[in-house]
C-alpha positions in Angstrom: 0.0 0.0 0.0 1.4 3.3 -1.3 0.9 6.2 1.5 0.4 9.7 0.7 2.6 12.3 1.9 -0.6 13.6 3.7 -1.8 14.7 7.3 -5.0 15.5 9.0 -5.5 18.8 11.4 -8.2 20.1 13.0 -9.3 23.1 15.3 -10.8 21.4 19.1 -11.6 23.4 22.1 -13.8 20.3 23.3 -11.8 17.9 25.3 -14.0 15.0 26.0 -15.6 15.4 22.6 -11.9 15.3 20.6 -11.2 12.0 22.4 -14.2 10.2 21.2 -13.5 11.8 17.5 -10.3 10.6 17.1 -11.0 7.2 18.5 -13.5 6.6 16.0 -11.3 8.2 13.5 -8.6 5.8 14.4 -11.1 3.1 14.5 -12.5 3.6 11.5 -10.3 4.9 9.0 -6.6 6.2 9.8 -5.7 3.2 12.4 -4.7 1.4 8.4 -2.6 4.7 7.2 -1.2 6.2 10.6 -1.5 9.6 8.8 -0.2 11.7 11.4 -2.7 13.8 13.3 -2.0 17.6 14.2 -4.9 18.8 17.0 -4.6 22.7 17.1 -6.1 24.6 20.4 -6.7 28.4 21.5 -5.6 28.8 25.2 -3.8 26.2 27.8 -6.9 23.8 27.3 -5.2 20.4 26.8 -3.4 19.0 29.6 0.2 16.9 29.3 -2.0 14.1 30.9 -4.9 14.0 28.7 -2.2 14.4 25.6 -0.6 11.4 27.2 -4.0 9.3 27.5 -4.8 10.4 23.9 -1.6 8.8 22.4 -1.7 5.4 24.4 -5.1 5.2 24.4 -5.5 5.9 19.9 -1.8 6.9 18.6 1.2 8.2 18.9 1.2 10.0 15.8 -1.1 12.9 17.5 0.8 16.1 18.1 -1.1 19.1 19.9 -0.4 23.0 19.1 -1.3 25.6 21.1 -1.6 28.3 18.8 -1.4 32.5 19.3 -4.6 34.3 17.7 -5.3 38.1 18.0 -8.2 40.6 16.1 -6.5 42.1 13.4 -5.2 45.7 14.3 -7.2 46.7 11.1 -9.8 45.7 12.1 -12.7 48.0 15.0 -14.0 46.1 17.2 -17.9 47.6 16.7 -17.4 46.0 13.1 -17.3 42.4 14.4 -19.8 40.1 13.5 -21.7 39.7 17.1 -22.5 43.5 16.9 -24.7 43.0 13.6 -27.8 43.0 15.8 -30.0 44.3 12.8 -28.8 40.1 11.0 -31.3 37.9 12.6 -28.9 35.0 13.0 -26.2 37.5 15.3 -29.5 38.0 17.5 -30.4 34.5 17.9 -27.3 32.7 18.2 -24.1 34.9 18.1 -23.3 36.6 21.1 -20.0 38.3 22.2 -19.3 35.0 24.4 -18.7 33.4 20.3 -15.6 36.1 19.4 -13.8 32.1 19.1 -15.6 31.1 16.4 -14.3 34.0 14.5 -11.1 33.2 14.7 -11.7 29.8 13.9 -13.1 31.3 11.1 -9.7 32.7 10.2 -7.9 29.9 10.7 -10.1 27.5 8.5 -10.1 29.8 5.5 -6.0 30.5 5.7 -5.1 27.0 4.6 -1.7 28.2 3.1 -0.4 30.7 6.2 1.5 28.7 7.8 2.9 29.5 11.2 0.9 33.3 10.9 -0.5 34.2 13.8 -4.2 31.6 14.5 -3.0 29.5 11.6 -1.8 26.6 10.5 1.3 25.2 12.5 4.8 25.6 9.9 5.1 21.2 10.4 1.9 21.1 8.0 4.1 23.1 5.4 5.4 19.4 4.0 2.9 17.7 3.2 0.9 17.3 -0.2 -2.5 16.9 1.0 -4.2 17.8 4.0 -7.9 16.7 5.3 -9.5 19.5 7.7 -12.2 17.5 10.2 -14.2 19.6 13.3 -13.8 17.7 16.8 -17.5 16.5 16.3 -16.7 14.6 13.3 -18.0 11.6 13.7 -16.8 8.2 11.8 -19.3 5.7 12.2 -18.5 3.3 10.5 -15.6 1.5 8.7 -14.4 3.6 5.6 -12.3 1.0 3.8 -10.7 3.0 1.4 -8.2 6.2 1.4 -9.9 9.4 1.5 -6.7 11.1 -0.1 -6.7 8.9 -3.4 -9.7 11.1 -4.4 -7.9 14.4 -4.6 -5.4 13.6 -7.3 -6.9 15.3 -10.0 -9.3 18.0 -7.9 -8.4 20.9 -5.8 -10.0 19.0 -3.1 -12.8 16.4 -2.0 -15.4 16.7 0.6 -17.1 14.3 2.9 -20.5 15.2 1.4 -22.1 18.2 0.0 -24.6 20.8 0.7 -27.1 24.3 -0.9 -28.8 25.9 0.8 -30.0 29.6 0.9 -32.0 30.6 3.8 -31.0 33.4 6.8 -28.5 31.7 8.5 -26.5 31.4 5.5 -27.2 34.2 3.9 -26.8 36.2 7.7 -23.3 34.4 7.7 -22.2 35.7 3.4 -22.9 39.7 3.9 -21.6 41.3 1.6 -19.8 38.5 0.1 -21.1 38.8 -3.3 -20.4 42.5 -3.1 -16.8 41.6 -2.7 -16.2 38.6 -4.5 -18.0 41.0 -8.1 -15.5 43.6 -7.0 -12.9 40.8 -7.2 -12.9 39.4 -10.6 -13.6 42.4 -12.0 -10.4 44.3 -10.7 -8.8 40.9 -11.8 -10.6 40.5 -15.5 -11.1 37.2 -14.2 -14.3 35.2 -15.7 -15.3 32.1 -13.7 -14.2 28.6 -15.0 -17.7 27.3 -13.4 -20.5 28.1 -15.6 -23.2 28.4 -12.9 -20.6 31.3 -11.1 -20.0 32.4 -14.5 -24.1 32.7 -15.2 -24.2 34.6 -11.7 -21.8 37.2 -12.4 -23.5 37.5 -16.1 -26.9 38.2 -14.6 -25.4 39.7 -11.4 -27.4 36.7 -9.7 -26.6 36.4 -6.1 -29.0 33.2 -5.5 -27.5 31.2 -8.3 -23.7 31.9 -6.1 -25.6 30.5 -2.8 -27.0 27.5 -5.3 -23.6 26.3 -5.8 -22.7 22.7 -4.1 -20.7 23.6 -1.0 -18.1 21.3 0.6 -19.1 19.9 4.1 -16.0 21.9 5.9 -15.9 19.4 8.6 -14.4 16.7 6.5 -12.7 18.3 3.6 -9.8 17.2 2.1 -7.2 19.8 0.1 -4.9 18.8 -2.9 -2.2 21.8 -1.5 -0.4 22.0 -5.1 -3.6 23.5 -5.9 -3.1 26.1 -3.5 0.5 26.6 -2.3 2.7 28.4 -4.3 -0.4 29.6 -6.1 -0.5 33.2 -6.9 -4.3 33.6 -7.4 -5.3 31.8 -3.9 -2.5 33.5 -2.3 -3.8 37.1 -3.9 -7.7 36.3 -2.8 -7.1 35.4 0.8 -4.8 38.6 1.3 -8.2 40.4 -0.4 -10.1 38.4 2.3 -8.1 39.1 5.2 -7.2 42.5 4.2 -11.3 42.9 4.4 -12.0 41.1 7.3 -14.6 38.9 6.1 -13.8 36.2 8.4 -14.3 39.1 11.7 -16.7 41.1 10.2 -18.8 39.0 8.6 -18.5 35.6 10.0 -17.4 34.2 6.1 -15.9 30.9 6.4 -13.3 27.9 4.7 -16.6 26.6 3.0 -17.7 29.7 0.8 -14.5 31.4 0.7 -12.5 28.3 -0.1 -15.5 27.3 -2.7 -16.0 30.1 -4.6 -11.7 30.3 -5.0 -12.2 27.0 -6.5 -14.9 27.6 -8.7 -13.6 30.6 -10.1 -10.6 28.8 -11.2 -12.0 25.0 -12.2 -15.0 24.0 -13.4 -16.2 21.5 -11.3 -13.4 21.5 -8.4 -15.0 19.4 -5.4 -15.5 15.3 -5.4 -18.0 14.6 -3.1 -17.3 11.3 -1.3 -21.2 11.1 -0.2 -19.9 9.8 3.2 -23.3 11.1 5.0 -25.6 9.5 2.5 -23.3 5.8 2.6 -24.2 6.3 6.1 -20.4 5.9 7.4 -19.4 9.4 9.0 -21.3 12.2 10.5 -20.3 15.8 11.8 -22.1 15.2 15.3 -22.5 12.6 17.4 -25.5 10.6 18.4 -25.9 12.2 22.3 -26.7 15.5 23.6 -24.1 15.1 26.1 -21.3 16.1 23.8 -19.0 18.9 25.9 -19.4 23.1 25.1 -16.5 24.6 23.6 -15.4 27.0 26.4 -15.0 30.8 24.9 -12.0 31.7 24.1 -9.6 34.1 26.5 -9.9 31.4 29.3 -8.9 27.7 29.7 -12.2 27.5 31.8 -14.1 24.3 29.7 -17.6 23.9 30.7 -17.3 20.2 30.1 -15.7 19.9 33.5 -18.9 22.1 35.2 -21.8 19.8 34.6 -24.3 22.1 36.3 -23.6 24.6 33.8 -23.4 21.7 31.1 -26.9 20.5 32.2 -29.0 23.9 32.6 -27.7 24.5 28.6 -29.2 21.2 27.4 -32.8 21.5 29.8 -33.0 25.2 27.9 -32.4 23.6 25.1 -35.1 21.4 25.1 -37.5 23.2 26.5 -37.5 26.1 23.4 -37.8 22.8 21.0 -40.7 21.7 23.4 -42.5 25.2 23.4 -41.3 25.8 19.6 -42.8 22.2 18.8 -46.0 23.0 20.8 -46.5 26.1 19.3 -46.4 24.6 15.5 -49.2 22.0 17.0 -51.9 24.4 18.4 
């Protein structure tokens, strides 16, 4: 069997969670490759014990990072997304307490910086391919084939794919359109996919959110296709230098997506994990850890009043929202 030179990486600020997503993943899938595993973390989250249980326990070829992030100095912070009270989705479900997921956000769509500041560790720099999963990834069941043979010829593969255009992701691509138009045109680009290409044509905005988006949690990235690569390397400089990720809330799978279908036609294989019923990107249990917000090493996983008062609220807005659609 002829191993990529690959790794896989991820994001986690849930500790219990990460241990039962990379069991499964080693269970499931990598325990036959021993791709190496690169767990990055905000804050002082992961102790040297639980590191040590995590390689006995799945593999020693799991390294941890803790990893510096900061708001851009560019960037005010009354133009971050949790102050867009006027987008319903900000006033629902994105309060202050998320500022993490923004820089998250950063550090999903900057697949190519490297050791910059809330990126990418400088030991991913080697590698030819990388997959990207979220610490609720969920492998369910035996995948008996290697996920990286299917980005040979594709800027990358995904475990399944998505459209949708409703609030939440139309809340979460503000001005996106508005930038990406200003884009090719100060480029002369003209999209290689012909559903983008039709969009900028009839200055369509729907047909854009219409596209097939990766899944994000499981994606997997031919880096030839992007390292070294003077038009991806010019459109996330536009992105950060815009602060679409802290503004705006834009993430890996439209920013990421729409680079690839302005330069290929039909860039993503979809693996259709989800629908062959062999990986998810939660697990089967509500009592799955919180990530804690970032700025603290405080992880409500290990303060299960707190943990327990979130899920009863929880259920009790489905309970009234469900007995409300019945009356």
């Amino acid at each position: 069997m002829t191993k990529h030179n690959a790794a896989i990486y991820l994001l986690s600020s849930r500790v219990k969670l990460l241990e039962d997503c990379l069991f499964f993943l080693n269970k499931n899938w990598n325990k036959k490759y021993n791709y190496p595993i690169y767990v990055h973390h905000f804050d002082d989250i992961y102790t040297e014990s639980f590191k040590k249980k995590i390689r006995n326990k799945i593999s020693e070829n799991i390294f941890f990072h803790q990893i510096d992030y900061t708001i851009p100095k560019h960037i005010n912070e009354k133009d971050l997304f949790y102050n867009r009270k006027y987008l319903k989705y900000v006033r629902e479900s994105f309060s202050k307490k998320r500022l993490g997921y923004l820089h998250m956000e950063h550090f999903v769509v900057n697949i190519t910086s490297f050791a910059l500041k809330g990126c990418l560790v400088r030991d991913l720099e080697k590698f030819d391919k990388l997959l990207r999963i979220d610490d609720d990834s969920f492998f369910k069941s035996e995948i008996n084939f290697d996920l990286f043979d299917y980005v040979e010829n594709n800027p990358f593969a995904s475990g399944y794919t998505w459209s949708k255009d409703d609030y939440r992701v139309r809340d979460t691509r503000e001005y996106l359109w508005e930038f990406y138009k200003n884009y090719i045109k100060e480029k002369k680009i003209i999209p290689k996919n012909n559903q983008l290409k039709k969009a900028i044509e009839d200055d369509n905005e729907k047909l854009m959110h219409d596209l097939k988006w990766s899944a994000g949690n499981l994606n997997i990235y031919n880096m030839k296709y992007f390292k070294n690569n003077s038009d991806w390397l010019e459109f996330t400089k536009k992105i950060n230098e815009y602060g679409g990720t802290y503004k705006h809330r834009w993430g890996d799978i439209p920013c990421i997506g729409l680079f690839a279908y302005t330069f290929f036609d039909n860039p993503i294989f979809d693996l259709k994990l989800k629908e062959k019923k062999v990986y998810d990107n939660k697990f089967p249990s509500i009592f799955s850890d919180i990530a804690p917000s970032v700025g603290t090493s405080f992880n409500t996983y290990n303060f299960l009043p707190l943990k327990w008062f979130g899920q009863i609220k929880n259920f009790i807005k489905k309970f009234i929202g469900k007995s409300t659609l019945t009356r």
